[in-house]
N, C-alpha and C positions, 0 to 999 in steps of 0.2 A: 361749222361747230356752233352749238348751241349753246341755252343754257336754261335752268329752269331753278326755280326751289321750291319745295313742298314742306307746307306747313303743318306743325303738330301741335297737341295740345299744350306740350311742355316738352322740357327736356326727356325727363322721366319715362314718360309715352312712347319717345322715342329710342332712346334706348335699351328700352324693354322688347321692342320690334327688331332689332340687332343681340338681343341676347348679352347688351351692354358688351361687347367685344370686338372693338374694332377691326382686329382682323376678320372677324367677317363683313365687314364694308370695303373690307380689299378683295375678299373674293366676287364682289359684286363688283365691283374694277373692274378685276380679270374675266370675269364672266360676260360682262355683259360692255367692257372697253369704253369705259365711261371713268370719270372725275367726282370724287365723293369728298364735301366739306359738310362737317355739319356742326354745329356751335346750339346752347341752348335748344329750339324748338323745332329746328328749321336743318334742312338736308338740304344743299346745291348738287345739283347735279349739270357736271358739264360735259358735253357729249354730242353727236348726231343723234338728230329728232326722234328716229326709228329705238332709241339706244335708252334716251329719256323716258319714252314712251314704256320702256319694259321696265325700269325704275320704278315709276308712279305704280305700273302694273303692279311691279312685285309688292313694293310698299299697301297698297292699296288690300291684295289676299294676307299681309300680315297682320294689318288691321284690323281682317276680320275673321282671323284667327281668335286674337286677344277678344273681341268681340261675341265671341262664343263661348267663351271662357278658360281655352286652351293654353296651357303654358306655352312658349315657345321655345323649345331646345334646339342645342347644337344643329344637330342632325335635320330634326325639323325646317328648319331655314337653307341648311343648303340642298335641300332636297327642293324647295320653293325655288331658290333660284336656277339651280339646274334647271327644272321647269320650264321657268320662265326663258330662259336661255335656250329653250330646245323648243321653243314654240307651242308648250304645251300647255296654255294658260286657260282654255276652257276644259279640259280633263283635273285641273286644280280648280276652278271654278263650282265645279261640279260636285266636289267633295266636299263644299261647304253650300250649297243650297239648302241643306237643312242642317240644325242643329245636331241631330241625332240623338236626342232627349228619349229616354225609355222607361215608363212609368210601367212600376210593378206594386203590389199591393200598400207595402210598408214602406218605399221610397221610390224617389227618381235618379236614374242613373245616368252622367252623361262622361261621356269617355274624357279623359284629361289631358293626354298627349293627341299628337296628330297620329303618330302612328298608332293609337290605341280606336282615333275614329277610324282610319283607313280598315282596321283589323275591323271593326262593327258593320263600315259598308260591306267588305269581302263578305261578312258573314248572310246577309242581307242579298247579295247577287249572286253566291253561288250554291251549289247544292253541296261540296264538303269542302271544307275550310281546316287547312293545319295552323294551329297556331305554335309556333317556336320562341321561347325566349326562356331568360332569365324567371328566376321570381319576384314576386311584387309589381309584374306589369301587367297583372290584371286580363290573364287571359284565358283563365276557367272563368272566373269572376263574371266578365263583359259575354263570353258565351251562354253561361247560366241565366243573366241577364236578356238576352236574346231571346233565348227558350220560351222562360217563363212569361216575357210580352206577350208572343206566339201563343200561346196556350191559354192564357188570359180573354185575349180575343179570341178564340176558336178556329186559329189559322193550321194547329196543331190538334192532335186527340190524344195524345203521350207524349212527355217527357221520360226521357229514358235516362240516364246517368250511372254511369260505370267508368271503376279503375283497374287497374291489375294487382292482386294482391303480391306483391312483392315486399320483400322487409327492406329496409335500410340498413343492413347491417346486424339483424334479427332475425330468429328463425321464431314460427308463427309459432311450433311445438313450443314452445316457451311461454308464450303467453297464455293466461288462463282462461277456462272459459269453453264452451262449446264453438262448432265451425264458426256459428252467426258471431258467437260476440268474439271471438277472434279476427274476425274478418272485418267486425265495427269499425276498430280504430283507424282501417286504411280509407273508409267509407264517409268518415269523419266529415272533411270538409269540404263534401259537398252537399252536406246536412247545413254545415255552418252558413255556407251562401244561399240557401233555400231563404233558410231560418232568418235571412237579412230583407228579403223579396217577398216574404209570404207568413203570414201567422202562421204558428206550431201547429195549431188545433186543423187551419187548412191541411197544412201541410199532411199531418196526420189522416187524414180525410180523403187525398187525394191518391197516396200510397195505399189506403187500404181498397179503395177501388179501382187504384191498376192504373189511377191516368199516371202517375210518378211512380217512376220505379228506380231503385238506386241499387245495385248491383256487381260483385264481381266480375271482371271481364270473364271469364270461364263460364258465367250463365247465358251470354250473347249466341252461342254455336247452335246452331241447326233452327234458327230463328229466322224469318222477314220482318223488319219494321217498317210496316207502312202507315202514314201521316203521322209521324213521329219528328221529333228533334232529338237527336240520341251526340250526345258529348261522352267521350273518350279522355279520360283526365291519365296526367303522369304517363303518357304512350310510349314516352323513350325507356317505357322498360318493357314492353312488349317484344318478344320474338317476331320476328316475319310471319312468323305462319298465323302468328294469332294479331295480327296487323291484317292481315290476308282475309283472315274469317272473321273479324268488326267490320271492314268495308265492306264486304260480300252481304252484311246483312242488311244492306238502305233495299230500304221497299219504294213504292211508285208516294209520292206529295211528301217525302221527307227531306230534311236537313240534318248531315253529321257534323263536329267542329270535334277535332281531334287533336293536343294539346299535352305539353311534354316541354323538359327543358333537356337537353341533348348535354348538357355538362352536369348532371346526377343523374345518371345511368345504375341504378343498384341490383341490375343482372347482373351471373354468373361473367367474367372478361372474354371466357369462348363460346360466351354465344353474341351473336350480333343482334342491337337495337333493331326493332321494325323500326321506327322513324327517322334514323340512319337511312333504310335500307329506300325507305318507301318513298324519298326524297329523289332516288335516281329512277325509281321506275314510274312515276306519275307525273313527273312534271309537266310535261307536255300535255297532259289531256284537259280540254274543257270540260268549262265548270270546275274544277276542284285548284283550289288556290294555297300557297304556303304565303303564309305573312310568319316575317320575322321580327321581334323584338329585341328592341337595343337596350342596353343597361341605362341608358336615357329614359327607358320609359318605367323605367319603377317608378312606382307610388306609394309605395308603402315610406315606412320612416327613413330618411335620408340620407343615415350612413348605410343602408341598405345598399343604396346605388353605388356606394362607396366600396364596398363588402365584394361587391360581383365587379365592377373592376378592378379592383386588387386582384381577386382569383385568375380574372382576364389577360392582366400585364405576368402576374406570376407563370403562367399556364404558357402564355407568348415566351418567356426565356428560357423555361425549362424545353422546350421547342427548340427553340432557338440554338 
């Protein structure tokens, strides 16, 4: 048996790296069959050398987490030590060799969760990328973002952007207006995230020459995009079939990120989600990746986080 201590800046520092909860320094106990004291600035750890050694490891990838500017949650940390525990500390290594900083005209963007960077590298490695979660965790948002890098640099020669016009609870006949400006308000915000990443006037500019095209999914069919980046926003209300004919349309040097929260579903109850659906029949195949979000990783205002786990524990009893 050993022993070591690892020195922090301060208390503060060091707490902030444990998510100030000590039960998780018991799971780092249990994980990793080590002795955790820590007072003020400083962590002991007592243990065999091999045990110590994944300790400092762990501690060392949380620091440079904070270091990047990443809150650290719950989730985020035991997913670090799991890691760490599994021997998989150059695959988390790896995840933070770069910041992941994404400069678009009007600002820079850097993901704020870990699982928000993980969802940016997926987008980055793979050729279609589901993003699942909650709202407020930034997952048309960090896609749009993506995009527009791409296209900025000439990696891309269209941005494509499309949703399913579906109502919440509305029927479109109600609303006033010819198809187009009927079909506006569901088109809405992903004008809004443009309009965050790029002047109106670009914006304007690029739409009228066909590199930005923002569109009802219904306009996608009997189309190839090729060297495009084409995003599928609110998918959990798409049909299979029309899940079926968006995927069917990646052309050769394209990127899809397809992007939906599977707990507001505002289809008809007999028909079945494509995103539901498309979760059992793709999983397996390379290249195409589901990244999930946790109610952890909202960003938006903070009873927000609060909002989607109430729905979560409610939704768990009535289950139950």
């Amino acid at each position: 048996m050993g022993s070591r201590t690892l020195q922090f800046e301060n208390a503060r520092q060091l707490s902030q790296l444990y998510c100030g909860d000590e039960r998780n320094l018991q799971q780092v106990e249990s994980a990793l069959n080590v002795r955790l004291v820590t007072r003020d600035g400083w962590l002991q750890v007592d243990g065999e050398d091999p045990a110590i050694d994944q300790v400092e490891t762990l501690f060392n990838l949380l620091l440079t987490v904070r270091e990047q500017g990443l809150k650290i949650r719950k989730p985020d940390f035991e997913s670090l030590v799991e890691g760490v525990a599994e021997d998989r500390v150059d695959e988390l290594r790896s995840l933070f060799e770069d910041e992941c900083v994404i400069a678009t005209r009007r600002s820079t963007i850097v993901p704020k969760t870990l699982g928000q960077k993980r969802y940016l590298r997926s987008i980055f490695e793979n050729d279609i990328v589901f993003g699942i979660g909650p709202a407020g965790t930034g997952k048309t948002y960090l896609a749009m973002a993506a995009a527009v890098s791409k296209l900025l640099d000439g990696s891309i020669k269209r941005l494509i952007l499309s949703r399913p016009a579906v109502e919440a609870g509305e029927t479109l006949g109600f609303l006033p207006g010819d198809l187009q400006e009927k079909i506006l308000p569901y088109l809405r915000p992903l004008y809004d995230a443009l309009y965050d990443m790029m002047d109106r006037d670009d914006v304007a500019k690029l739409i009228e020459k066909g590199v930005i095209e923002i569109a009802p999914l219904a306009y996608m069919r009997g189309r190839t995009l090729s060297e495009s980046f084409i995003i599928l926003d609110e998918a959990q209300n798409t049909t299979p079939e029309q899940m079926m004919m968006f995927l069917t349309r990646l052309g050769n040097e394209s990127k899809m990120v397809i992007t939906g929260d599977i707990t507001q579903i505002d289809i008809p109850r007999s028909k079945t989600s494509g995103l539901l659906e498309i979760r059992k029949v793709l999983k397996s195949l390379k290249g195409i990746d589901f990244h999930f979000f946790q109610s952890t990783d909202v960003v938006r205002h903070r009873l927000v986080q609060k909002i989607v786990e109430a729905y979560d524990a409610y939704k768990n009893r009535e289950e139950g």
